[in-house]
C-alpha positions in Angstrom: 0.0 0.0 0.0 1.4 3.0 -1.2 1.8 6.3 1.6 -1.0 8.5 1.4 -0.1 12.2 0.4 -2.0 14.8 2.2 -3.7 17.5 -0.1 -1.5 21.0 -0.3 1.4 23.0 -0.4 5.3 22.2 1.1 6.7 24.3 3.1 9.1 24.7 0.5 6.8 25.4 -2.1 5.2 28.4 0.3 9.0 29.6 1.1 9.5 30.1 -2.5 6.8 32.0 -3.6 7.2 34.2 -0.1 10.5 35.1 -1.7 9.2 35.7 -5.2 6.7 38.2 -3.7 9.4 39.7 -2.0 11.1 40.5 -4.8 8.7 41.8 -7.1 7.4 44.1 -4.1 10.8 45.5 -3.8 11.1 46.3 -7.7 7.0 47.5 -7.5 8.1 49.7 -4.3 9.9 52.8 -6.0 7.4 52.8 -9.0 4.6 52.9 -6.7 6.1 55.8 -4.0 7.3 58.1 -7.2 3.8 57.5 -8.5 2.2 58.7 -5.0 4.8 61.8 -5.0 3.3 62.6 -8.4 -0.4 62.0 -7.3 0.3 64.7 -4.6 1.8 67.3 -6.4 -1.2 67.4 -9.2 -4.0 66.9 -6.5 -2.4 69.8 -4.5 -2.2 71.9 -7.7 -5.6 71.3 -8.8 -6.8 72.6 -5.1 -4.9 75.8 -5.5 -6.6 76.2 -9.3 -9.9 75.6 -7.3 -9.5 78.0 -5.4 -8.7 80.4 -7.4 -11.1 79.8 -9.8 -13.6 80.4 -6.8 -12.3 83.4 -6.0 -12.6 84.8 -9.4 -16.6 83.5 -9.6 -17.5 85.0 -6.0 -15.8 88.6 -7.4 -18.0 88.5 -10.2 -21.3 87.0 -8.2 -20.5 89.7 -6.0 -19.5 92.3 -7.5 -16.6 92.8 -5.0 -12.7 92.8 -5.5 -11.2 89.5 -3.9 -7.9 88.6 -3.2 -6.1 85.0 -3.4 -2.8 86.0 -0.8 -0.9 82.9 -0.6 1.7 82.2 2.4 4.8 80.0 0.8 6.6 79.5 3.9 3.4 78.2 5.4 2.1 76.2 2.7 -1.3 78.0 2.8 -3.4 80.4 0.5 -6.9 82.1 1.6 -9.5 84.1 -0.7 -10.0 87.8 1.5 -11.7 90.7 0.1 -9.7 93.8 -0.1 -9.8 95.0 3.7 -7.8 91.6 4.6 -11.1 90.1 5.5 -11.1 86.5 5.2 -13.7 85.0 2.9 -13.2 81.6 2.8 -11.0 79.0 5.5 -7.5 79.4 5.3 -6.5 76.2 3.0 -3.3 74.2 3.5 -1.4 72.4 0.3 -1.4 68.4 1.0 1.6 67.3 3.5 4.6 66.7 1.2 3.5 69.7 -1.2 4.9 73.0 -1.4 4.4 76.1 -2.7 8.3 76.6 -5.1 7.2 80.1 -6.5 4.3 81.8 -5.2 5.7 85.5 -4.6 3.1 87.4 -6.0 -0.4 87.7 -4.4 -4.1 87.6 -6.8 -6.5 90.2 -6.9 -9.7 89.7 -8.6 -11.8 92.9 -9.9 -15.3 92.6 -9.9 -15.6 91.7 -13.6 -13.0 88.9 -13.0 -9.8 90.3 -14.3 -6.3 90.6 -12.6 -6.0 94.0 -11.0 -4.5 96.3 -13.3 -1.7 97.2 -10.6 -0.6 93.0 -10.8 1.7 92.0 -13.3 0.3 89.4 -15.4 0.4 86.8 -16.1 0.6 85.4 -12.5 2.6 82.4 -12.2 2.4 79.9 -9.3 4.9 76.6 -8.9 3.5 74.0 -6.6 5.6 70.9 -6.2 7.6 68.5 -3.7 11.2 69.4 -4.1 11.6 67.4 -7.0 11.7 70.0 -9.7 10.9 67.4 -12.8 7.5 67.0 -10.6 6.6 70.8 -10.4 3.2 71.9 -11.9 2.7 75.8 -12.9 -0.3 77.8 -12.5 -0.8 80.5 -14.5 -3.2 83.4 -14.2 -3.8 85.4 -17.3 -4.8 89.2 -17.4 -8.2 88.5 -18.4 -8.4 86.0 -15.4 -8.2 83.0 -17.2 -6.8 80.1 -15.0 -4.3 77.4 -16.5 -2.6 74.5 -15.0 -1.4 72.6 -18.6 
């Protein structure tokens, strides 16, 4: 009578496809974590165009010049009308985003267009350090909002 053999695996057989696993999550790992870094830059960019984009609506709707200040060291930006009142929360960029060149404040007129006294066009860098993952804002003289 011949040995019966139990259904399943060796514990060989589980030690080597631990090990392939292991590997392949290693070579996945910096794919995966560049990939996140890039997620957070673009979601953090597209909350700043938002935001701006709101602020440029509520000048219009109400027929009242709005300002989008923005606080680099701080990583934070807040819409205020132009007595420094706030008008919306004070928003923060993601953890891991920054702002790289935010030096020049945005002033909305009520029809929508960049203040005459503002250079335009208005150019915001949000990113992570990483300067090949920066993403560029740009605010137009008529108020138009890009982020290519």
């Amino acid at each position: 009578m011949a040995p019966s053999r139990e259904n399943g695996f060796s514990l060989i057989e589980l030690l080597i496809v631990a090990a392939l696993v292991g590997v392949l999550a290693s070579i996945a790992f910096p794919t995966i974590s560049g990939a996140m870094q890039q997620y957070n830059v673009i979601t953090a960019s597209q909350q700043v165009v938002s935001a701006i984009r709101a602020a440029r609506v509520q000048a219009v709707g109400k027929n009242q010049v709005l300002d989008v200040d923005f606080d680099a060291a701080a990583g934070t930006y807040q819409v205020q009308d132009v007595a420094n009142q706030a008008v919306g929360p004070v928003m923060a960029l993601p953890v891991g985003a920054l702002f790289v060149a935010a030096a020049t404040d945005i002033r909305f007129d009520t029809s929508g267009r960049l203040d005459v006294a503002i250079p335009a066009p208005v150019t915001i860098v949000v990113g992570n350090g990483d300067a090949a993952r920066n993403r560029t804002i740009t605010v137009t003289r008529s108020g138009r909002v890009q982020l290519p």
